[in-house]
C-alpha positions as CSV (number, residue, x, y, z in Angstrom):
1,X,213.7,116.5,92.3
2,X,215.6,119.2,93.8
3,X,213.4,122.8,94.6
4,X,215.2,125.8,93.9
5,X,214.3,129.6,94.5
6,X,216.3,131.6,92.3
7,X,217.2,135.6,94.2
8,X,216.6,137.9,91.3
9,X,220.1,138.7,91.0
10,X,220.8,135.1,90.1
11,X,218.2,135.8,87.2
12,X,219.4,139.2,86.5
13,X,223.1,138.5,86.5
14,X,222.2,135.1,84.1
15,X,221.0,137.6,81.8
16,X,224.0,140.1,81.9
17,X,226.8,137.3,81.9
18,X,225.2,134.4,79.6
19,X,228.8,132.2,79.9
20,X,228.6,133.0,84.0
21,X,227.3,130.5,86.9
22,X,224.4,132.1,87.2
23,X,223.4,131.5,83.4
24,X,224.4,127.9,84.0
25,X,222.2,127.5,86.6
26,X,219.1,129.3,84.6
27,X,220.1,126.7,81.6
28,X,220.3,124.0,84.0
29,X,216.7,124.5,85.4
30,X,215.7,125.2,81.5
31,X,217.4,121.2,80.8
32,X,214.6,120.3,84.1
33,X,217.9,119.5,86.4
34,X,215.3,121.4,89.2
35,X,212.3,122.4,90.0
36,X,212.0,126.4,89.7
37,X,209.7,128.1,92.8
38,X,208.3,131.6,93.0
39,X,205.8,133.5,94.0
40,X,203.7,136.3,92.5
41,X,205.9,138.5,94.7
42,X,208.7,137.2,94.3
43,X,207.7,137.6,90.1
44,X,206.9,140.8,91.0
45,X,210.5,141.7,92.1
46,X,212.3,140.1,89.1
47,X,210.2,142.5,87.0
48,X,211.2,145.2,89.1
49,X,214.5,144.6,89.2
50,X,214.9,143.5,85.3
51,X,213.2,147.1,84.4
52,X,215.0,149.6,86.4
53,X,217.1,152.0,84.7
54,X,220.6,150.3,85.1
55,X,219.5,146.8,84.1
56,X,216.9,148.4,81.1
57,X,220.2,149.4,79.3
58,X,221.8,146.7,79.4
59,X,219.3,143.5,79.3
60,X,216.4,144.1,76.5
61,X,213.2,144.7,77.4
62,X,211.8,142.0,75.2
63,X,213.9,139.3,77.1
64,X,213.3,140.2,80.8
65,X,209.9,140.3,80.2
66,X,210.0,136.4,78.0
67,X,212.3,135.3,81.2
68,X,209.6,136.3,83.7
69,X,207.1,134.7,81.6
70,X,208.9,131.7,81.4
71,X,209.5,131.5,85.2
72,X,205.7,132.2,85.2
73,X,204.7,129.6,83.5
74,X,207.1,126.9,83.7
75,X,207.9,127.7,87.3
76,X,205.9,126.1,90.1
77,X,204.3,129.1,91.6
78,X,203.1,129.3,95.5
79,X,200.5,131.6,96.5
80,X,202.3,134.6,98.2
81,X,199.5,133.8,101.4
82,X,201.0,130.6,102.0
83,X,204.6,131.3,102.4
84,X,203.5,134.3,105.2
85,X,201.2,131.8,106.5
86,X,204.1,129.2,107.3
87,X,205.8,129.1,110.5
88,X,209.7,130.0,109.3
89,X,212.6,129.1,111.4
90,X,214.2,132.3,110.0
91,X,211.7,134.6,110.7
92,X,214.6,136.9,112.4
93,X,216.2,137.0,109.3
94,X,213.5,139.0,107.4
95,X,214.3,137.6,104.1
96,X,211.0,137.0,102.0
97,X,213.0,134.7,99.6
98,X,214.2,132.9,102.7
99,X,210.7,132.9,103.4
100,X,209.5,131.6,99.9
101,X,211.9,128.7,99.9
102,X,211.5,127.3,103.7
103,X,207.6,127.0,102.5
104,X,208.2,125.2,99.6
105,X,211.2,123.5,101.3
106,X,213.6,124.6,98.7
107,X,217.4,125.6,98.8
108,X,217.5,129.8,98.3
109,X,220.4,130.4,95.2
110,X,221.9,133.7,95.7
111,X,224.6,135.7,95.5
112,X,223.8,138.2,97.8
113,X,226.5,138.2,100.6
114,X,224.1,139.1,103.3
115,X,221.9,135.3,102.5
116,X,225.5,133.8,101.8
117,X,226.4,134.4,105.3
118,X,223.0,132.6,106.7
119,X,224.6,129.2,105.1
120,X,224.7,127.7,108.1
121,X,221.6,128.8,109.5
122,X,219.5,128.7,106.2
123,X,218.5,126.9,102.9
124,X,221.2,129.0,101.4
125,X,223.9,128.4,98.2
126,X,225.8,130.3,95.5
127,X,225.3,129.6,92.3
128,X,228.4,127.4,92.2
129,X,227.7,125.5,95.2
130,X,224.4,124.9,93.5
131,X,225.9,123.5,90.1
132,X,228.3,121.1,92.5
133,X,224.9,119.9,94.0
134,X,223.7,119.5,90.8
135,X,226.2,117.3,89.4
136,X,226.5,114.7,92.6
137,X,224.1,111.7,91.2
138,X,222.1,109.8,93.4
139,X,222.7,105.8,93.5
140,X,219.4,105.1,94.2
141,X,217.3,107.0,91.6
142,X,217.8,108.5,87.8
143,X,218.2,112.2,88.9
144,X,220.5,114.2,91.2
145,X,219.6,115.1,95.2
146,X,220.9,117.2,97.8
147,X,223.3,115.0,99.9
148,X,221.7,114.8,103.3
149,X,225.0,114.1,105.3
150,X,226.8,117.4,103.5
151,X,223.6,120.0,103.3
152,X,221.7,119.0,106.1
153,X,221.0,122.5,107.3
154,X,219.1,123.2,103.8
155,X,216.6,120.3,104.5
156,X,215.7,119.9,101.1
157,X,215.8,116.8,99.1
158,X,213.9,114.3,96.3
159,X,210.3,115.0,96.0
160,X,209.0,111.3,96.4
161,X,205.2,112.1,95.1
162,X,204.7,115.1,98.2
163,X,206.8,118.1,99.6
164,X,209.3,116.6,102.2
């Protein structure tokens, strides 16, 4: 199965534009196309981010807080200990979602410019690119994967009964 951290502006923007890419993705995950990662922190920060002043007006309260309840609890959740224990390739780039998804070996889906930019260097894909990976079916298995020949700079791929 494909691992997935979601930035919080995915999340966020899913919630402001609900026909967007980023709401596809977040209905995607919902249909079990991927495995959703997090972290307390990284829960932490969607809250944060879904309850300041520009988003509270414009995303109810009631539904940012039943989206980070569902992340909670249907996510898979890493202790925020383990991912600052793990030895990161990127830890230059000071990202703790970069950080979150190299522990969990999972592809970061953002669409900050600043991760964009680390594609080549990181884990790293817009929602859009992350749909296309979505849809590519793999031969050898009922499911989709990350093509290992065309994202092998995420080093991510099908969880065959243990993290890869």
């Amino acid at each position: 199965m494909v691992r997935a951290v979601l930035d919080v502006r995915v999340v966020a923007a899913g919630l402001l534009a609900p026909s967007g890419p980023c709401a596809d993705v977040l209905r995607a995950w919902l249909a079990g196309s991927f495995d959703l990662w997090s972290s307390p922190a990284h829960q932490h920060e969607l809250e944060r981010v879904l309850r300041h002043p520009t988003m509270a007006g414009r995303v109810a309260a009631g539904e940012a807080a039943a989206v980070v309840e569902l992340i909670r609890s249907n996510g898979l959740v890493v202790d925020d200990e383990f991912t600052k224990s793990r030895p990161a390739a990127d830890a230059g780039l000071g990202s703790p979602v970069l950080s979150l998804a190299r522990s969990v070996k999972a592809v970061v889906v953002t669409s900050d410019d600043d991760l964009l930019a680390l594609a080549g260097e990181a884990p790293v894909l817009s929602p859009a690119q992350f749909l296309e990976v979505l849809e590519e079916p793999d031969p050898s298995a009922d499911g989709f994967v990350l093509k290992p020949n065309r994202y092998a700079c995420i080093g991510v791929g099908r969880d065959e009964g243990g993290m890869q």
